[in-house]
N, C-alpha and C positions, 0 to 999 in steps of 0.2 A: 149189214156191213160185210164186206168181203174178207177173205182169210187176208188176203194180201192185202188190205188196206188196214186191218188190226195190226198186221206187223209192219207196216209202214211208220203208223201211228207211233206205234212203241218207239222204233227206232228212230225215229225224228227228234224225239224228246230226250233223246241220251247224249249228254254230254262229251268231252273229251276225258274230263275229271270220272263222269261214270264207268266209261269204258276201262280208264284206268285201276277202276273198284273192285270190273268184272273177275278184270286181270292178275289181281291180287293187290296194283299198286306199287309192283317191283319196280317197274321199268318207266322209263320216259317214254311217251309215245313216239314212234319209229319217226326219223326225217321225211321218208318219203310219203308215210300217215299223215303227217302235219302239212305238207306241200298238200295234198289232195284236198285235205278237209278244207283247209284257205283256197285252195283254186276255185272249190263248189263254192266258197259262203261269199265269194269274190263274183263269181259266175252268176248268183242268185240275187245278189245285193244291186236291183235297178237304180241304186240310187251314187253304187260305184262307178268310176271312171272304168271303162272298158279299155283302155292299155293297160292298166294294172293286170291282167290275165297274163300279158308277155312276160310277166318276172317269174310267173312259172315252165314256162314253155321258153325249150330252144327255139334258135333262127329258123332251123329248119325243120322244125314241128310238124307233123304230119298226122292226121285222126281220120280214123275210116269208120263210121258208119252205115252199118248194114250196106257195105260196098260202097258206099259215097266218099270220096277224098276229099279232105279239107286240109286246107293248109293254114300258118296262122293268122294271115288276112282274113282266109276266108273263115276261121273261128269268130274274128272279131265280127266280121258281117252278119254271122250266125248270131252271136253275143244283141247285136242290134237288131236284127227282126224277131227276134224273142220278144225283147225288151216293147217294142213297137206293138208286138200280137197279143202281148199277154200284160193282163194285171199282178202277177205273181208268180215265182217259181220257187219249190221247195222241192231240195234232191236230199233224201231221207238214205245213208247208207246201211244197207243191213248185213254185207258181208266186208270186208278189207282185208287181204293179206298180202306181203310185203316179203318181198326174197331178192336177196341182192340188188340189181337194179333192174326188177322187175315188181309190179304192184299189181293186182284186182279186183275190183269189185263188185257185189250185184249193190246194184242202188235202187229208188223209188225214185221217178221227176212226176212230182203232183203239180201239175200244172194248171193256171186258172186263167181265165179269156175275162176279156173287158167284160162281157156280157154276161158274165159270173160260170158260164160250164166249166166243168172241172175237167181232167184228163189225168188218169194212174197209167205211167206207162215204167217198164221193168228193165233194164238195163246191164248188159252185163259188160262189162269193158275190163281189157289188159291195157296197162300200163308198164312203159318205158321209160327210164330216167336216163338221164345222159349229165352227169356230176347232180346237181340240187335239183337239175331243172327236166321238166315230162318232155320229151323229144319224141314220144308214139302216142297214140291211144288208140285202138279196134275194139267198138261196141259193137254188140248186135242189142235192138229193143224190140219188146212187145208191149203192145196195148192192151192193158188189162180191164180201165175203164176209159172211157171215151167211145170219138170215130175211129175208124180204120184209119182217114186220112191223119190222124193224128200222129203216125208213125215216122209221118215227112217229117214231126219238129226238130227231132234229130241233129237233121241236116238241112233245117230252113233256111235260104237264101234271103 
């Protein structure tokens, strides 16, 4: 098992309530913490209604992609050839920090095909708020395990 797949593992398994533990427990987790953590388990969850994604994102959403533009139609279209390609998706975050209305993360998307192949690919993404709601995201990912073509999922059409 690879290093990054042991702290993938780790961090998949930690709660909201954990994180809070790490933290001492002082504080309520950040607005803009909890908007993420729902957008992913919203994003992940093939069995949600994929306009539910818009309650996070402004009208004029816009997410870049190792240079690819998406906008949030084209999220939603993204959201469904996922959904279409994959038997499962699990985005494991292992960093989060939060400054005004600016957020980012390195996350994990463990991702699994009908056909059972798995794919670790590494993500690091800024995030923008604009009041509640994410109005930017600029990822760059690598593929830690899988194909190379794996890097499209990203920004699957």
């Amino acid at each position: 098992m690879t290093y990054f797949r042991k702290r993938a593992m780790f961090f998949s398994n930690m709660t909201s309530d954990d994180i809070q533990k790490i933290n001492g427990g002082f504080m309520p987790l950040e607005k803009h913490e909890r908007t993420i953590r729902q957008m992913f388990a919203t994003f992940t969850d093939f069995t949600s209604d994929i306009s539910e994604l818009s309650n996070f994102m402004t009208t004029d959403y816009r997410q870049f992609v190792d240079g690819q533009e998406m906008t949030l139609d084209d999220l939603c279209t993204h959201t469904m050839a996922l959904r279409s390609g994959l038997r499962e998706l699990d985005i494991s975050i292992q960093y989060l920090i939060c400054d005004g209305d600016s957020a980012a993360t390195v996350h994990f998307a463990r991702a699994t095909r009908h056909s059972g192949e798995h794919s670790l690919i590494k993500v690091i993404a800024f995030y923008r708020f604009r009041g509640a709601r994410i109005c930017l995201v600029d990822e760059l990912t690598h593929v830690i395990e899988g194909h190379y073509e794996d890097k499209a999922l990203g920004s699957l059409q």
